[in-house]
PDB file of N, CA, C and O in Angstrom:
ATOM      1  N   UNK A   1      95.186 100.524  84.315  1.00  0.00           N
ATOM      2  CA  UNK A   1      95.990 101.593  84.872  1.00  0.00           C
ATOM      3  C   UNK A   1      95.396 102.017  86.215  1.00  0.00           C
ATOM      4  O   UNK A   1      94.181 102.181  86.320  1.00  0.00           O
ATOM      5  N   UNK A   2      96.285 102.209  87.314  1.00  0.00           N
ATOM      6  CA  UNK A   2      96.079 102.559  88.652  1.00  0.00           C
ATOM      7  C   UNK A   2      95.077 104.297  88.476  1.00  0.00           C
ATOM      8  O   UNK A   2      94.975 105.232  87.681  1.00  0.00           O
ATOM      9  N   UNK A   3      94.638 103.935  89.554  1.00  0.00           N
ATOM     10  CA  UNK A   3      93.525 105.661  89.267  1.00  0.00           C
ATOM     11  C   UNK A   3      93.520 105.623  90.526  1.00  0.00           C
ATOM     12  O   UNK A   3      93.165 104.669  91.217  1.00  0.00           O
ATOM     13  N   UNK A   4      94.136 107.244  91.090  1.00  0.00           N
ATOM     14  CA  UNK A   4      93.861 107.878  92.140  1.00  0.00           C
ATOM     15  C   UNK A   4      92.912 108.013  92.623  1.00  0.00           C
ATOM     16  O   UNK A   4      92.848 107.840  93.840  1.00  0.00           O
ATOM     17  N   UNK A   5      91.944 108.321  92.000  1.00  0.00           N
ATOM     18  CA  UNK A   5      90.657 108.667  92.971  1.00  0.00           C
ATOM     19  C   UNK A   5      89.626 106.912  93.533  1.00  0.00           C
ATOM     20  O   UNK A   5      88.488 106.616  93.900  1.00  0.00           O
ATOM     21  N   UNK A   6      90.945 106.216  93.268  1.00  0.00           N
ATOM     22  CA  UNK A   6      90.174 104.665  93.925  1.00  0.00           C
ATOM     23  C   UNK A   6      91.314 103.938  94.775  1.00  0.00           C
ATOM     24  O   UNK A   6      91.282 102.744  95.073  1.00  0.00           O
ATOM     25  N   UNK A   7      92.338 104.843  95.123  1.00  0.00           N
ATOM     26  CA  UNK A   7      93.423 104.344  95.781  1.00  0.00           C
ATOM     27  C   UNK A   7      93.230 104.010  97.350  1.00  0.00           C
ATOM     28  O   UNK A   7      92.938 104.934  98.109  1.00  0.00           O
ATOM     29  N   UNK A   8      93.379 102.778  97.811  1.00  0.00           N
ATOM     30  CA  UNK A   8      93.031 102.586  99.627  1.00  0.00           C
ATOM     31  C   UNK A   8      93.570 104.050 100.648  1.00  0.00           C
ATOM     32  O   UNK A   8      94.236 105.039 100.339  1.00  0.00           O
ATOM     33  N   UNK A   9      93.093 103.732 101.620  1.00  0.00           N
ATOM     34  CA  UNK A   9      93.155 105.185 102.377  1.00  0.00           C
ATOM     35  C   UNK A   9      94.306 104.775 102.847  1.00  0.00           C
ATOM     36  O   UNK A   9      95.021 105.664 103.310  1.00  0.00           O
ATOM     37  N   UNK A  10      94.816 103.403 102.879  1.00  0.00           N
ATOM     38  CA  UNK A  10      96.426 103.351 103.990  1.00  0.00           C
ATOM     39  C   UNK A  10      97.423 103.441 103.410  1.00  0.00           C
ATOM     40  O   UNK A  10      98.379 102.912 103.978  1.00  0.00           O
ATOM     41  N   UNK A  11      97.646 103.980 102.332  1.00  0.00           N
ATOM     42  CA  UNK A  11      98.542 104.756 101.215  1.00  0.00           C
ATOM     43  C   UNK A  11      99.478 106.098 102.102  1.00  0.00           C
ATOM     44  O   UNK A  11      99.167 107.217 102.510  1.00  0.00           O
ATOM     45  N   UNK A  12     100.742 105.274 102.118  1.00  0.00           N
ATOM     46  CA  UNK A  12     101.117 106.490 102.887  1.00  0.00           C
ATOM     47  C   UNK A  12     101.138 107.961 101.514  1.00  0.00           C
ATOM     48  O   UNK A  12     101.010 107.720 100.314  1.00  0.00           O
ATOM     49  N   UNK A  13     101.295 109.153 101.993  1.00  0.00           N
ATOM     50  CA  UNK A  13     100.803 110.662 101.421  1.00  0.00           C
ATOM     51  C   UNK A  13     102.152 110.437 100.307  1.00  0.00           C
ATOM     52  O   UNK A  13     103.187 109.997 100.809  1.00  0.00           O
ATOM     53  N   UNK A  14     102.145 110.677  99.106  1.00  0.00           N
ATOM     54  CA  UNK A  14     103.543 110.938  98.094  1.00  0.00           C
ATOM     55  C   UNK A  14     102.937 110.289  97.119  1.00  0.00           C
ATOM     56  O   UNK A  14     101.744 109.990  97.057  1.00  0.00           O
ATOM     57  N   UNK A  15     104.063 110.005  96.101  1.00  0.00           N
ATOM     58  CA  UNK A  15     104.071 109.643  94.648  1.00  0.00           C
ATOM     59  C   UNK A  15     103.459 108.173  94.555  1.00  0.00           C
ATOM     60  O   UNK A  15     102.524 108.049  93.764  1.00  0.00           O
ATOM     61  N   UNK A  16     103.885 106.998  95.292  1.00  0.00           N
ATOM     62  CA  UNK A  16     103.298 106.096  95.123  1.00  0.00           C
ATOM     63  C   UNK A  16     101.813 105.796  95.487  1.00  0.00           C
ATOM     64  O   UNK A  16     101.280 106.304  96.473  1.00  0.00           O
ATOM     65  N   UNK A  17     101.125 104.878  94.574  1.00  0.00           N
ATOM     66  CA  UNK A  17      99.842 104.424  95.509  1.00  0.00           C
ATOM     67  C   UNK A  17      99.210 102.971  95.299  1.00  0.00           C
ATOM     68  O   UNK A  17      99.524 102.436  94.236  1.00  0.00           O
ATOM     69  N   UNK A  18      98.459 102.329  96.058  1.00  0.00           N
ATOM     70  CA  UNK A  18      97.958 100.617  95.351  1.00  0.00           C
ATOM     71  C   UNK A  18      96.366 101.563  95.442  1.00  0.00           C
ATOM     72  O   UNK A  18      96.015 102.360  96.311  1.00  0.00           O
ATOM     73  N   UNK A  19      95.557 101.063  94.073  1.00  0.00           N
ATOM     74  CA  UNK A  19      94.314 100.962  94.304  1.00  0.00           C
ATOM     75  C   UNK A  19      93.351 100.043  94.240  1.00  0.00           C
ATOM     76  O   UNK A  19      93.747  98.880  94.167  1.00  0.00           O
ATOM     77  N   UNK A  20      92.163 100.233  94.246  1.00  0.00           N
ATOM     78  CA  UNK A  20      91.328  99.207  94.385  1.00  0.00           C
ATOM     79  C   UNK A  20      91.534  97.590  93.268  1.00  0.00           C
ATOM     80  O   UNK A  20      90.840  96.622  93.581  1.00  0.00           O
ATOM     81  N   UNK A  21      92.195  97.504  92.431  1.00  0.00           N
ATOM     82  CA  UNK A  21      92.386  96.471  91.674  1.00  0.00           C
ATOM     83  C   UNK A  21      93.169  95.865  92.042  1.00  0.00           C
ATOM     84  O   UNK A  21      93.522  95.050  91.190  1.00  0.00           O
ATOM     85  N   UNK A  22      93.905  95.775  93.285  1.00  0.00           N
ATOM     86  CA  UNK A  22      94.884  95.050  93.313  1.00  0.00           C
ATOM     87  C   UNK A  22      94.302  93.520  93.845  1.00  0.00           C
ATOM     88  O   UNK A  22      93.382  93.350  94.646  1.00  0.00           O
ATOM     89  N   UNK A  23      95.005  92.606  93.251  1.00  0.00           N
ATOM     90  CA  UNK A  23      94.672  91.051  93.719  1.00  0.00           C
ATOM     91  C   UNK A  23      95.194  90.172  94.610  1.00  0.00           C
ATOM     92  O   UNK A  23      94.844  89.051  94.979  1.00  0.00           O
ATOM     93  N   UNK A  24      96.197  90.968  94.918  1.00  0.00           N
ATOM     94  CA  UNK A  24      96.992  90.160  96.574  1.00  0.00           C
ATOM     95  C   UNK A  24      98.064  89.296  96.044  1.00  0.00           C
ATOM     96  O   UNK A  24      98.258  88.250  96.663  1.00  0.00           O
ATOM     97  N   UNK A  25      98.810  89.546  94.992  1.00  0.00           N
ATOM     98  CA  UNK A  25      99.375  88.389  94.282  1.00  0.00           C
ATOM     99  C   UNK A  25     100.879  88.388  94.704  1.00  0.00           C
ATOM    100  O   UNK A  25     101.718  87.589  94.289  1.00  0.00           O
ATOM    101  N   UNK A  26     101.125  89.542  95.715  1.00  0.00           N
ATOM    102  CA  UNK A  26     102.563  89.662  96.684  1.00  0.00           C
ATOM    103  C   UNK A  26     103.581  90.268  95.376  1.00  0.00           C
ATOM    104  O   UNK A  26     104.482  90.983  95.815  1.00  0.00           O
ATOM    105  N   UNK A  27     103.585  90.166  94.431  1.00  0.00           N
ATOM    106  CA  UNK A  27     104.699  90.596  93.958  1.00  0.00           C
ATOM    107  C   UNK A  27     105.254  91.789  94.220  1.00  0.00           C
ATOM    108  O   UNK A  27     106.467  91.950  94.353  1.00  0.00           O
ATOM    109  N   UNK A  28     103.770  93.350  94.375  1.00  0.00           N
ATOM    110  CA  UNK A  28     104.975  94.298  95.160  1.00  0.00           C
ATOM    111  C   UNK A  28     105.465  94.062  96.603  1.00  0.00           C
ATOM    112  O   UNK A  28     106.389  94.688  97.123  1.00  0.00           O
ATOM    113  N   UNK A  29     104.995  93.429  96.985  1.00  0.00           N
ATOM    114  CA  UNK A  29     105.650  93.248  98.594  1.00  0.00           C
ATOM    115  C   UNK A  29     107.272  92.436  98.513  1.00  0.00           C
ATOM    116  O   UNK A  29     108.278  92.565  99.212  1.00  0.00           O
ATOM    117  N   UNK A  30     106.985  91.638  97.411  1.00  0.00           N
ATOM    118  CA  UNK A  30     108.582  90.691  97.115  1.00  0.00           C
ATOM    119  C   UNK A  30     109.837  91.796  96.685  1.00  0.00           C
ATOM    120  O   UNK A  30     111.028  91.874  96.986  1.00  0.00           O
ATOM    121  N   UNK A  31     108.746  92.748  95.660  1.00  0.00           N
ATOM    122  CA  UNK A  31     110.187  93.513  94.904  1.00  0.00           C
ATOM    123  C   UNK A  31     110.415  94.867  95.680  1.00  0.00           C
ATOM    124  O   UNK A  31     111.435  95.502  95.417  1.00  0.00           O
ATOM    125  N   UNK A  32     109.517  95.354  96.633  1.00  0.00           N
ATOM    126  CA  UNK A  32     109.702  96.316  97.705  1.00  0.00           C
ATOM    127  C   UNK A  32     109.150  96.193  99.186  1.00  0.00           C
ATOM    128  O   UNK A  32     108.191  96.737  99.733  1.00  0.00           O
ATOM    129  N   UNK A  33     109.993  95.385  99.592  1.00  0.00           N
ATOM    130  CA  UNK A  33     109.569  94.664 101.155  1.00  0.00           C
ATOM    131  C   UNK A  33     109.340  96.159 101.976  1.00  0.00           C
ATOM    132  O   UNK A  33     108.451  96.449 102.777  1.00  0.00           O
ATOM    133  N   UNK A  34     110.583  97.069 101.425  1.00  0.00           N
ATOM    134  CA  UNK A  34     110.709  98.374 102.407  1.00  0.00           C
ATOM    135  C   UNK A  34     109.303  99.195 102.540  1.00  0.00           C
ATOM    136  O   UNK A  34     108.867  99.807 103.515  1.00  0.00           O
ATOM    137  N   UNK A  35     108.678  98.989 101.113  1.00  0.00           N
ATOM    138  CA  UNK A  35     107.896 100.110 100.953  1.00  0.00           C
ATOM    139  C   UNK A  35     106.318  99.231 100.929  1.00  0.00           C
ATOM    140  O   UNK A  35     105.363  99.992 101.084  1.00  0.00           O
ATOM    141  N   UNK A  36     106.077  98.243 100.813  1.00  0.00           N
ATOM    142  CA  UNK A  36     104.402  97.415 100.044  1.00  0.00           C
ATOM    143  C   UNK A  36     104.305  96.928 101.636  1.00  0.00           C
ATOM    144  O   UNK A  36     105.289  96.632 102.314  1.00  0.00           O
ATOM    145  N   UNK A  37     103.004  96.908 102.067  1.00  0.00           N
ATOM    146  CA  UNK A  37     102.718  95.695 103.278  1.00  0.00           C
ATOM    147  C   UNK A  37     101.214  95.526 102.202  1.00  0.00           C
ATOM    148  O   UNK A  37     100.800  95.968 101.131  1.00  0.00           O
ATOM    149  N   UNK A  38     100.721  94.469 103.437  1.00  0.00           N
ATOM    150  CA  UNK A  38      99.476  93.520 103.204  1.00  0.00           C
ATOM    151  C   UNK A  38      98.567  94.217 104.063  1.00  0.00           C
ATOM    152  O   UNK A  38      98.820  94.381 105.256  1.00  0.00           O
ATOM    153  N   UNK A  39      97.561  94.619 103.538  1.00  0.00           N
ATOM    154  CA  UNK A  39      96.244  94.723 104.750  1.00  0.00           C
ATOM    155  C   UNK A  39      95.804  93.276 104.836  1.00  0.00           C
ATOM    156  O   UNK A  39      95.445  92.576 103.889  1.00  0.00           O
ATOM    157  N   UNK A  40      95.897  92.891 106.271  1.00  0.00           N
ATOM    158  CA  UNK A  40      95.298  91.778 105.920  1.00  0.00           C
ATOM    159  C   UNK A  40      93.982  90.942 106.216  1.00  0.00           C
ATOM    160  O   UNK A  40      93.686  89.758 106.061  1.00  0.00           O
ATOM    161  N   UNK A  41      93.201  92.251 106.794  1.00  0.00           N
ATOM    162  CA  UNK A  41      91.749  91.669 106.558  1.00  0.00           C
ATOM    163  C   UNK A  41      91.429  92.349 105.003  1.00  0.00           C
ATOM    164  O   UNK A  41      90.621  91.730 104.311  1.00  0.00           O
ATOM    165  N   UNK A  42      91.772  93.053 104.686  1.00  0.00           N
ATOM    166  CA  UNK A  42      91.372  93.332 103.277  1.00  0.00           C
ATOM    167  C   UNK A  42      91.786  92.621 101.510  1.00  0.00           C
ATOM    168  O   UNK A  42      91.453  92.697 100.328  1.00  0.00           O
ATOM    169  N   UNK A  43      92.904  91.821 102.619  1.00  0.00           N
ATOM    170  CA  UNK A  43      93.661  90.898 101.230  1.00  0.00           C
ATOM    171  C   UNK A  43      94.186  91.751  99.944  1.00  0.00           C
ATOM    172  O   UNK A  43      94.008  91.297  98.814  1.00  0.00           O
ATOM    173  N   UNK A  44      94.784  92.895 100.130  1.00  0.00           N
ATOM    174  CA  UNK A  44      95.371  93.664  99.295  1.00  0.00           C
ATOM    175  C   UNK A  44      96.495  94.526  99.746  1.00  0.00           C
ATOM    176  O   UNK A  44      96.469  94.953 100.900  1.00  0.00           O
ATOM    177  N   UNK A  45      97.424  94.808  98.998  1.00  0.00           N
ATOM    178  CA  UNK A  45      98.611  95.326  99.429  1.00  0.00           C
ATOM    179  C   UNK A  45      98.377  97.365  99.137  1.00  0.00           C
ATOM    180  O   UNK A  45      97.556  97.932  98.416  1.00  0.00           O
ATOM    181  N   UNK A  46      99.437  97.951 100.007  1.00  0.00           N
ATOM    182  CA  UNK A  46      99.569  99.423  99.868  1.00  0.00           C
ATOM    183  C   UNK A  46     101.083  99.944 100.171  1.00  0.00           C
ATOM    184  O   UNK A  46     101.977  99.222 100.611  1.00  0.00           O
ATOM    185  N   UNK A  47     101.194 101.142  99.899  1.00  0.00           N
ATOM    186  CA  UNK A  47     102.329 101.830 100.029  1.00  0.00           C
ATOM    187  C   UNK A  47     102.354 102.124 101.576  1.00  0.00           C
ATOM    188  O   UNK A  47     101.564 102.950 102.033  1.00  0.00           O
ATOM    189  N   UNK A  48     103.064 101.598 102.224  1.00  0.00           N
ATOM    190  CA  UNK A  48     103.230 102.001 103.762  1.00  0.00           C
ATOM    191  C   UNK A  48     104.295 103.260 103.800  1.00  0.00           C
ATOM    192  O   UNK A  48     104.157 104.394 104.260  1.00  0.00           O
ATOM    193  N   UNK A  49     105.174 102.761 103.280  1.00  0.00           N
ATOM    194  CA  UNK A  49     106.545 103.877 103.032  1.00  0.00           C
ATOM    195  C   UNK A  49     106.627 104.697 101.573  1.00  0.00           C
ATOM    196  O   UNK A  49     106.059 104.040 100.700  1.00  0.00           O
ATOM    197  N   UNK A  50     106.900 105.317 101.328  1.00  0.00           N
ATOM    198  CA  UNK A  50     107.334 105.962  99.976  1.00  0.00           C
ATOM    199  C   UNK A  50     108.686 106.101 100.263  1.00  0.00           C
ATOM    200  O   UNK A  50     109.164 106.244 101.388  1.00  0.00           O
ATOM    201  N   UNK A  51     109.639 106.029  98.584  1.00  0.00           N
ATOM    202  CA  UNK A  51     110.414 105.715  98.668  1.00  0.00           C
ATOM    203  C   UNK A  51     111.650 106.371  99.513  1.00  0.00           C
ATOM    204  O   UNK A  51     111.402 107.576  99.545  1.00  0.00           O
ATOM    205  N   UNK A  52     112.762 106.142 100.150  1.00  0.00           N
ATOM    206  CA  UNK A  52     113.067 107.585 100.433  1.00  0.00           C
ATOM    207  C   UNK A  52     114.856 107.415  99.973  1.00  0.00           C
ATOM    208  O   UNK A  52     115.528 108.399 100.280  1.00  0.00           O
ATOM    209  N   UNK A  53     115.671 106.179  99.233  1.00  0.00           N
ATOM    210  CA  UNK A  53     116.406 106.234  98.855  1.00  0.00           C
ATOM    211  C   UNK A  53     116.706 105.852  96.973  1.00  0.00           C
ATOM    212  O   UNK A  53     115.888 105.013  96.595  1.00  0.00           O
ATOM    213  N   UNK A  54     117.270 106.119  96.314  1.00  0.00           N
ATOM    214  CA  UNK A  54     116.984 105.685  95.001  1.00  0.00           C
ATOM    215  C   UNK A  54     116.989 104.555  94.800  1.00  0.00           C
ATOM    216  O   UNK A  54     116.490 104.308  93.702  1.00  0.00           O
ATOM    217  N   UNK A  55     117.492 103.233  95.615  1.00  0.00           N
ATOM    218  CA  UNK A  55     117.463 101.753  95.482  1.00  0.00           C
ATOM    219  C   UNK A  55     115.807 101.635  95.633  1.00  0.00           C
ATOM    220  O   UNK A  55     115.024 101.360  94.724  1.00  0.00           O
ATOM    221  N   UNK A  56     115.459 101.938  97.126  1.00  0.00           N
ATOM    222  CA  UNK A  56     113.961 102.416  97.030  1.00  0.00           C
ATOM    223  C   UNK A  56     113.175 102.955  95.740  1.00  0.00           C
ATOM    224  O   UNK A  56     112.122 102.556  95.242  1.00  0.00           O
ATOM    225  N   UNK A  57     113.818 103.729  95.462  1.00  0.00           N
ATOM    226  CA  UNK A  57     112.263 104.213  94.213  1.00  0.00           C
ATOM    227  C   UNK A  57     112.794 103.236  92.908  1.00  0.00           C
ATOM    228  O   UNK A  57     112.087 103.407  91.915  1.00  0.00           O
ATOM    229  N   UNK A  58     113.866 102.275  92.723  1.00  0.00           N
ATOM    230  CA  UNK A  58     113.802 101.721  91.468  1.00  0.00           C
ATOM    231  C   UNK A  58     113.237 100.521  92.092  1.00  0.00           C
ATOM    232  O   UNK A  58     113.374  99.640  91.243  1.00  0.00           O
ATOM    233  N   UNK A  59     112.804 100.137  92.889  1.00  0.00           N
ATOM    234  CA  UNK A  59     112.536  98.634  93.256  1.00  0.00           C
ATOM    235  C   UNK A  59     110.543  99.104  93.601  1.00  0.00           C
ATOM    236  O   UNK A  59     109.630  98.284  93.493  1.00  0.00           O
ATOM    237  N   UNK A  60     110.402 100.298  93.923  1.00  0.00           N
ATOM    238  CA  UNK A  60     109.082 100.768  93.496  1.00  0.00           C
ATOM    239  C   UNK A  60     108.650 100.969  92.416  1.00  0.00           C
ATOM    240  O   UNK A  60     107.434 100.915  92.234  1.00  0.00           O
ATOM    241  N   UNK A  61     109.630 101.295  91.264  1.00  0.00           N
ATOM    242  CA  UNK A  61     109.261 101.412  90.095  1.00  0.00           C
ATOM    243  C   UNK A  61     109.466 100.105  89.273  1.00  0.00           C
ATOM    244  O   UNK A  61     109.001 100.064  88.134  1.00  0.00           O
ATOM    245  N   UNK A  62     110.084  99.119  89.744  1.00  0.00           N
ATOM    246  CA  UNK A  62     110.085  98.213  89.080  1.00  0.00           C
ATOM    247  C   UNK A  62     108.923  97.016  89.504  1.00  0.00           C
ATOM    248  O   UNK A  62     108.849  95.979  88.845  1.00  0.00           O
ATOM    249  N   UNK A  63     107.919  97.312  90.823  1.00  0.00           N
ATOM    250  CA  UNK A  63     106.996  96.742  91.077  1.00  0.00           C
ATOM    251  C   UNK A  63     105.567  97.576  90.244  1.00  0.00           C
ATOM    252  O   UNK A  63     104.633  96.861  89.881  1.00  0.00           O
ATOM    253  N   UNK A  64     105.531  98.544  90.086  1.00  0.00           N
ATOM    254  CA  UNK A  64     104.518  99.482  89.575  1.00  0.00           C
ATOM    255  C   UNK A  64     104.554  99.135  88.118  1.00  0.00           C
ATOM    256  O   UNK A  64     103.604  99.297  87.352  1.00  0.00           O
ATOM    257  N   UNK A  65     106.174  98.457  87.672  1.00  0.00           N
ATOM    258  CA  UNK A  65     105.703  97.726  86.212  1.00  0.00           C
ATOM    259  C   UNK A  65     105.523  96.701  85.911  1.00  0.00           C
ATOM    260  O   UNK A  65     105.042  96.325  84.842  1.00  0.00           O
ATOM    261  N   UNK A  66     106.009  95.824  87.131  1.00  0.00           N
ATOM    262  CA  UNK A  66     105.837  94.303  87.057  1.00  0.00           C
ATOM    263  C   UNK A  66     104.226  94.065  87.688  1.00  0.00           C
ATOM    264  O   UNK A  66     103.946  92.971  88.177  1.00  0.00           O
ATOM    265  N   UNK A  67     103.507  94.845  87.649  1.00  0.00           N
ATOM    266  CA  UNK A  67     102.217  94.646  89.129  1.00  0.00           C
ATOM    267  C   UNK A  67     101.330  93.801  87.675  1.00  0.00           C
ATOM    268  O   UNK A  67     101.037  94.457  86.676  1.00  0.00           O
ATOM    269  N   UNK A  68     101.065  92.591  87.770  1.00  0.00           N
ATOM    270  CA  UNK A  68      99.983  91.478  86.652  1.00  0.00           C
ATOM    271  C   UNK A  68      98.488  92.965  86.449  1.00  0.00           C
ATOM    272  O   UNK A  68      98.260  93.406  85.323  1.00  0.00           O
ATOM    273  N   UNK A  69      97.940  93.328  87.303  1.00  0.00           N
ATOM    274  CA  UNK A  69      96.562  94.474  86.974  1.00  0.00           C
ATOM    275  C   UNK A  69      96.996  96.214  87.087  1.00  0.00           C
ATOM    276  O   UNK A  69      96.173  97.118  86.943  1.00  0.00           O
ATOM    277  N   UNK A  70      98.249  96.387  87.333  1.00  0.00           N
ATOM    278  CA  UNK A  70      98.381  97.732  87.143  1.00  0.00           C
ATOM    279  C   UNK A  70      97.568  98.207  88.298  1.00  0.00           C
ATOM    280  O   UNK A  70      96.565  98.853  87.993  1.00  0.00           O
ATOM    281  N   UNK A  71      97.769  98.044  89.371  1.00  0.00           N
ATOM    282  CA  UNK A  71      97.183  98.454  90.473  1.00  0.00           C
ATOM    283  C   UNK A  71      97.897  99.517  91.099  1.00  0.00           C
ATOM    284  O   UNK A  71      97.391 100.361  91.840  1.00  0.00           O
ATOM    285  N   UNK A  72      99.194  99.432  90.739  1.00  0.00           N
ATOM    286  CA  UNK A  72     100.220 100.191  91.660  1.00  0.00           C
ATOM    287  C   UNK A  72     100.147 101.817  90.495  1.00  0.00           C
ATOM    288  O   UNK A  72     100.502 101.698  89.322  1.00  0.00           O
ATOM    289  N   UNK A  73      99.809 102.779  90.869  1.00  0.00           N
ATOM    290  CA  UNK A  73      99.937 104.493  90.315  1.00  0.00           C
ATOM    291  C   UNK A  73     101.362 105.105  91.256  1.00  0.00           C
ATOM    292  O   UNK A  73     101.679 104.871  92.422  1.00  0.00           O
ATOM    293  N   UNK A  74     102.001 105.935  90.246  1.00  0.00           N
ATOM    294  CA  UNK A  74     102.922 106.878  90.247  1.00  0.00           C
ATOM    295  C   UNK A  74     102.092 108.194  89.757  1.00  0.00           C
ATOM    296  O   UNK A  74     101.837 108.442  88.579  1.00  0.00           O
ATOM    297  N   UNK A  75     101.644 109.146  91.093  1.00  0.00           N
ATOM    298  CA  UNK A  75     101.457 110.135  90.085  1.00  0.00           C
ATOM    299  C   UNK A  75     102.338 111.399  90.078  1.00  0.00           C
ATOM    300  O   UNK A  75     101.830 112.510  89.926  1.00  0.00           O
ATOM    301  N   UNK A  76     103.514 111.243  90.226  1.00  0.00           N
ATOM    302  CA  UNK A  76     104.621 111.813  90.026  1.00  0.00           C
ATOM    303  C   UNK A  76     104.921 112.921  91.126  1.00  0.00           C
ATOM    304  O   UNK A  76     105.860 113.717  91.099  1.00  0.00           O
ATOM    305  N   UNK A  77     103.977 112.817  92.057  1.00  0.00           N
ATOM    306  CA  UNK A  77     104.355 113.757  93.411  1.00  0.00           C
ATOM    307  C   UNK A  77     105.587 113.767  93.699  1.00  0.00           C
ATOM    308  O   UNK A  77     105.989 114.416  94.665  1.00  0.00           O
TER     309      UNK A  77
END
């Protein structure tokens, strides 16, 4: 399970977040192009955008359940 207090700093501010477990495996970037980028000297993905339409937050929420390590946190901001 994703834990806030280990979430990357390039997390844009809101409900979504990637933290330190994530493995680079692209799937949130596939199922939310709008909202996931790549750091890519760090080889891990983050929330650039939060969501801001409801197609948006189900395609965030459907990466936060599809994520293989549970990297991706909702903490309901």
């Amino acid at each position: 399970m994703a834990d806030a207090a280990n979430k990357y700093t390039e997390n844009a501010s809101g409900k979504y977040y990637v933290d330190n477990q994530c493995i680079d495996c692209d799937l949130c970037r596939e199922t939310a192009p709008d909202n996931f980028k790549r750091n890519e000297d760090g080889g891990y993905s983050y929330v650039y955008k939060q969501p801001a339409t409801p197609e948006e937050e189900t395609r965030c929420k459907e990466a936060k359940e599809g994520c293989p390590v549970e990297a991706i946190g909702d903490n309901g901001a």
